[in-house]
Every structure is written in C-alpha cells, then in structure tokens.
N, C-alpha and C positions, 0 to 999 in steps of 0.2 A: 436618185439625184446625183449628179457628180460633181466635183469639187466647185467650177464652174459657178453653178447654180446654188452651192450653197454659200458661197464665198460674196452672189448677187445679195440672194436676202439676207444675211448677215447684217451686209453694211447697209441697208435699207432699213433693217430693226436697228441698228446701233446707230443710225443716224435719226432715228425719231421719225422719219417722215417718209410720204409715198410721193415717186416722181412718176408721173406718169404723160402719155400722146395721145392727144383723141383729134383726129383729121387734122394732123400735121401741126397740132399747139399743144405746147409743153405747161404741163400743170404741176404743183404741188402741193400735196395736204399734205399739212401740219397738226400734230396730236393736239385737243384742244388741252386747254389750262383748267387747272382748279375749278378757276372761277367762272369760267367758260362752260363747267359740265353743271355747276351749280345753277346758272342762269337757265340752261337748258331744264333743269330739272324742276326750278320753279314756274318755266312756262309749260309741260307739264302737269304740273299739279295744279296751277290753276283752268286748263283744259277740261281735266275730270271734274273738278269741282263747279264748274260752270256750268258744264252740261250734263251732269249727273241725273237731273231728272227729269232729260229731254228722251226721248224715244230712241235708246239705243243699246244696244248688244253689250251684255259686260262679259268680260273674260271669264268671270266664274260662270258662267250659264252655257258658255260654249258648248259644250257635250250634249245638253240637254237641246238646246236650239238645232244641234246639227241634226240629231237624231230626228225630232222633228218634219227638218226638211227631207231627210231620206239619204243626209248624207254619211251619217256615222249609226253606226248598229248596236245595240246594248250592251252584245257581245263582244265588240271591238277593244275594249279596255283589256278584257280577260285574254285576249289574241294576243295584243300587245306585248302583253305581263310572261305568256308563254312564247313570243318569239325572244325575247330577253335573256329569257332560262336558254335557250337554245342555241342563240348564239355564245352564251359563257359556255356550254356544256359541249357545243363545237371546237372553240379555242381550248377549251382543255383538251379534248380530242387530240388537235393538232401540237399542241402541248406533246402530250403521251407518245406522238409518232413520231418524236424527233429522230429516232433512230430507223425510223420505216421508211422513207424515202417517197416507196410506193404507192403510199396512202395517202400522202400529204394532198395531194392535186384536188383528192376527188372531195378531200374534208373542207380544203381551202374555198373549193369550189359553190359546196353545200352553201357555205360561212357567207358568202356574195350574196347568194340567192334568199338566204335569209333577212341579212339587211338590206339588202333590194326592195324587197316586199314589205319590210319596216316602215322603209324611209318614203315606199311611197302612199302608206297609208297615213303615216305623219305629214306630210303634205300639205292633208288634205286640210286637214287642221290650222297648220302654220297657215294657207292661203285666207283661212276663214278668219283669220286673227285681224285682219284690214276692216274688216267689217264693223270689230268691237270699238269701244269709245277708248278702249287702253292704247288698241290698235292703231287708231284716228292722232290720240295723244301724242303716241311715240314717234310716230313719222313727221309728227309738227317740231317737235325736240331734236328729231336727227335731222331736219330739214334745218334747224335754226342751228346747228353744230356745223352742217359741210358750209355753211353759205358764210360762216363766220370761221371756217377753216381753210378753205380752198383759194389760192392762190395763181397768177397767171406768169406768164415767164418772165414778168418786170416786180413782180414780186408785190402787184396789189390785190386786192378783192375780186375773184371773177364775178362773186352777185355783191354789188355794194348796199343793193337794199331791198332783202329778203321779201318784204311786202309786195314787190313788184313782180314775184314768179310766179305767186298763185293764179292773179291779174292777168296776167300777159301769155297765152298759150303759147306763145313761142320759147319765150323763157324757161316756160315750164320743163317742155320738151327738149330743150337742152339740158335743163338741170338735171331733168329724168336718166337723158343720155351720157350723163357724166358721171351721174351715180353707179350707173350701170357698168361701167368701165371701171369704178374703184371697186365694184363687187368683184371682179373677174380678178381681180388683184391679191386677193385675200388670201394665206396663208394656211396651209392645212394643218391640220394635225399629227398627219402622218410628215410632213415638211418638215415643221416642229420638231418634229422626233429625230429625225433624220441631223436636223443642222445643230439638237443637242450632244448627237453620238460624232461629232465631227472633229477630226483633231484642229480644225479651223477654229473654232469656239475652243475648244479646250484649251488652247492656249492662251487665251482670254480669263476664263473661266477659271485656272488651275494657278493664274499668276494672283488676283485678288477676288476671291467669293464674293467677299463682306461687301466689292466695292468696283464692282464688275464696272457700274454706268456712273458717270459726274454727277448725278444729280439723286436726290431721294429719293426712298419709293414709292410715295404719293407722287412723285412726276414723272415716272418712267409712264412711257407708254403700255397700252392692251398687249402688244408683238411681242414688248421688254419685258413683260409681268410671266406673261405663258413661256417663253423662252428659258427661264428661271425655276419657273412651278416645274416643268418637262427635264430638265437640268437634275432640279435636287430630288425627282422621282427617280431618275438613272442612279444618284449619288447613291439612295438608299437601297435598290437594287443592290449595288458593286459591294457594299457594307454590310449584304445581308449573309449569317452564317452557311446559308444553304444559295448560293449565290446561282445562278445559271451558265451555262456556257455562252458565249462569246458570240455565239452564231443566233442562240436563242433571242438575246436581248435586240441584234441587230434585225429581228423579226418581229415584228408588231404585234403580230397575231398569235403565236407564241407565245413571244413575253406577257401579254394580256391571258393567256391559258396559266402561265408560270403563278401570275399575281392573283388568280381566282383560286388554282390552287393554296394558294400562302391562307389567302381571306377565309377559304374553308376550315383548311386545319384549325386557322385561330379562332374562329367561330364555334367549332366542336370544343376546343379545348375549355373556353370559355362556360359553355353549357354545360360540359362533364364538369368541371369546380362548381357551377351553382349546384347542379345537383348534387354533388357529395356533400354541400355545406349546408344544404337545406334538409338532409337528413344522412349523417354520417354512418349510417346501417348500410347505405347502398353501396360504399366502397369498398367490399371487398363480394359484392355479389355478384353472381354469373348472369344472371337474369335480370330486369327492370321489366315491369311493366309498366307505361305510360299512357294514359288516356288524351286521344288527340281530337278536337275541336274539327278540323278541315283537312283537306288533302295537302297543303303547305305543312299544315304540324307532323300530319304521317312522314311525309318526305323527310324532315328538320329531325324528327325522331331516328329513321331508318341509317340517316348518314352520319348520325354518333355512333353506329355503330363500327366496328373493325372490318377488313375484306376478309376475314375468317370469321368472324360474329354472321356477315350477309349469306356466309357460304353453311353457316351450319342452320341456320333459318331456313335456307332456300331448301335444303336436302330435309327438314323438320316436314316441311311444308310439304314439301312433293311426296315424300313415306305415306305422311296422313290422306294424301288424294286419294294417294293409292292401293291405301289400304282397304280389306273390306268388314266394315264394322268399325268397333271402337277399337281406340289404341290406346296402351297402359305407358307412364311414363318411359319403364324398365325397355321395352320397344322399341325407342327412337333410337336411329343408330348412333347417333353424337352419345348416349348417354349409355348405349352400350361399351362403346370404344373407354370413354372413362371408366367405367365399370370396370372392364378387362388389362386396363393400365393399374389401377388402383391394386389389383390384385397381383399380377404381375410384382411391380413393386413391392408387394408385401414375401 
C-alpha cells in the first residue's frame, strides 16, 4: 500500500463510516449504535427460538450433515488440523531465512499454496452455513443492521421499511446488490497491518493512546477496535527483549514465523517448570522418559527437547539401526564422548 491508500482508509476508519457509489449514487453506512446491535440481537434470538423445532440444520451438526451429503470427509478435520501446523512451520521457515534471500520465494510460495487449499476447503463450510437456522438467523440480524444503517446522498433511509425487501423481488435484488458492493469494501488484515506500521497513524497514535478516538470504546467501530488490537500487537513486538529487525516486522509472514517462534519457546518453558515442580529429581537429569498418549504428545514431548538433545537422539537412534545385535549402554557414542571427557578431566 502507499501513503495514498493508507492515508484513504485512515480517514474512512477515523471517520466511523463507509462512503461508497453503486451506478452513479452515493451511499453511506454508518456504524450501528449500542442499541442498534442490541435490537438486532434480540431479533435474533427470537428467530432461533421460534423455529427451533421446525425442520432445520443447526450449526453444531454441520460436520456430520455435510459428511452425509458427500460433502465433507471424516478426514477432513484432521487435514485441516495438519495444514495449520504447516503453514506455522512454513512462516517459521521463512522466519529462519531471513538472511537467505534465495529461499524465501520458494517458501513464501509453498505458504500461498497451503492456504489456498485451506481457505478453499473452508468454503465449503462457510457456504453451507446459509442453510443452518443460525445461518437463516444472522442474515435476518445483518439484514435488520444495513437497512437501519445505510443512508442515501440526502442523508435518509435507503430501505425505510425493511418488511418491504423480502416482499418485493426487486428490492430484494438491490439490497443484495448493495450488500455486495460493501463487501468489496472491507478491509484486510494485512491493510490493518500495513496502515498500523504507518508513520500516518503514528502520529495519531504516539500523540494520545488512552484517547486515540472522541468517543468510548463501546462506540468505536469493528475498523476502530481491529486498528487498536493490530497497533498494541506492534507495541508489544517493539517492547519485546529479543525484538526483531525492522524489515522482519514490516513482513507479515515473518513477523507471524518471529511470533510462533516466541509462543514455542514459552510453551517449552512452561512445560519444563511443570515438570521439574512435579517432581524435583528431574532437574538436574540427563535423560526423562515420558509416556505419550498420541502423536501430538510425541511431537510436544520431542520439542522440549534442545537442538543438541535432537542431535544426540537422532545419532542414539541411527548407532542402534545400525548395529548388529544388542547394544550395551557403554556403546553409544554420546556416552562414549562423555566417558573420554570425564576422564580426560581427571
């Protein structure tokens, strides 16, 4: 994004409101109010409880209904679960080659391809979500939100009476086509990111924190709220002892390898204090053995360990293959090497 563009949605999030042109007429939505989200939410909840036990798709059964139809596969969860690992274990990749230059393209490239194939078997899901009674509910609730938010260039009601859209095919189909143009509107994540690292905002941002927007923040907008959240993620980045380089953080994909990094270490650390506090003999021992339940616990097990703990395991491991017959402690080469230091030393 260039200054331009970030300087547009700026003042589109600090102004509270979307102006937008669909066939040469100027619209504006305005963020709905408190009491605005509240009525929305009680028509809502009295949707599901109406038709609760009329013949219809609930959210929690989705999985099992799709599979059913032939659309989702048993296996599909456990796919999911491992393109997840896959794309952190990419970003740290890309993370690791910050100084490689040459590697980055083909890791960045992988990273595409993996959430590619994510997002389109996620899809499938989200598309089937229309079907459910929650689904049916929430489009009545964001129907009753834009038609009590959207505004025409004289600054009244474009639908004055929401009852009239379902009714009227025509109405309908413009409603539809107006929705569809504030979708196109929306704001990315990576945008987000981009207009939090901007010295445009910063200047905003670095004059009052506490007090950024005029109003609380139960009345800032969804755009004012994420722009904030993305903001004091950077903060505590810049604040962190082992901070990253400058180039890293203006990198998404990176900075998201930097941060899964952070989350592991502190995840091991965490594990290693339970275990020493759950039995204080273990701390000062060379060896643990742990009994693991599934292939997640082996993994969760393996990566407390050090990259010199992996590397005398891996060589443990490979002696024994290779050996022929039994093998005596005294044998292994790690425990020879100590052996011959120990001695050494004396």
């Amino acid at each position: 994004m260039n200054d331009f563009d970030i300087d547009f949605l700026l003042s589109r999030i600090l102004s509270g409101y979307l102006i937008f042109f669909y066939q040469n007429q100027k619209y504006q939505l305005r963020y709905p109010t408190i009491e605005l989200k509240y009525e929305a939410n009680i028509l809502y909840n009295n949707i599901i409880n109406e038709e609760k036990y009329n013949d219809w798709i609930r959210e929690e059964n989705i999985t099992k209904v799709m599979i059913h139809l032939g659309l989702w596969e048993n296996s599909t969860d456990a796919l999911l679960q491992n393109m997840d690992k896959n794309i952190d274990n990419l970003k740290v990749e890309l993370y690791n080659s910050f100084l490689n230059k040459s590697k980055q393209p083909k890791i960045r490239e992988s990273l595409r391809s993996v959430e590619a194939q994510k997002d389109k078997i996620l899809s499938r899901k989200y598309e089937f979500v229309s079907n459910t009674l929650e689904g049916y509910a929430a489009s009545i609730k964001n129907e009753y939100i834009i038609t009590n938010t959207l505004y025409d260039s004289r600054g009244e009601l474009v639908f004055k009476n929401s009852d009239n859209i379902s009714k009227n095919s025509l109405s309908y189909q413009y409603f539809n086509a107006l929705v569809q143009e504030i979708n196109s509107h929306v704001i990315s994540v990576s945008d987000f990111k981009a207009i939090a690292r901007s010295g445009i905002w910063k200047a905003y941002w670095g004059a009052n924190k506490s007090n950024v927007f005029d109003t609380s923040v139960i009345n800032w907008t969804d755009e004012q709220r994420s722009l904030v959240n993305i903001t004091k993620m950077y903060d505590s980045v810049y604040e962190h002892p082992e901070c990253p380089d400058d180039k890293i953080i203006e990198d998404d994909d990176m900075l998201d390898g930097w941060m899964i990094v952070q989350k592991r270490k502190l995840h091991k650390q965490k594990k290693e204090i339970s275990l020493e506090q759950s039995n204080p003999r273990l701390k000062n021992a060379q060896e643990v053995f742990l009994l693991a339940d599934d292939q997640d616990d082996i993994e969760e097990i393996l990566d407390m360990n050090s990259p010199e703990s992996k590397m005398r395991m891996k060589e443990k491991f490979n002696f024994i293959q290779n050996s022929q017959g039994p093998v005596e402690e005294l044998q292994l080469p790690d425990v020879r090497r100590d052996v011959v230091a120990s001695l050494n030393k004396k």
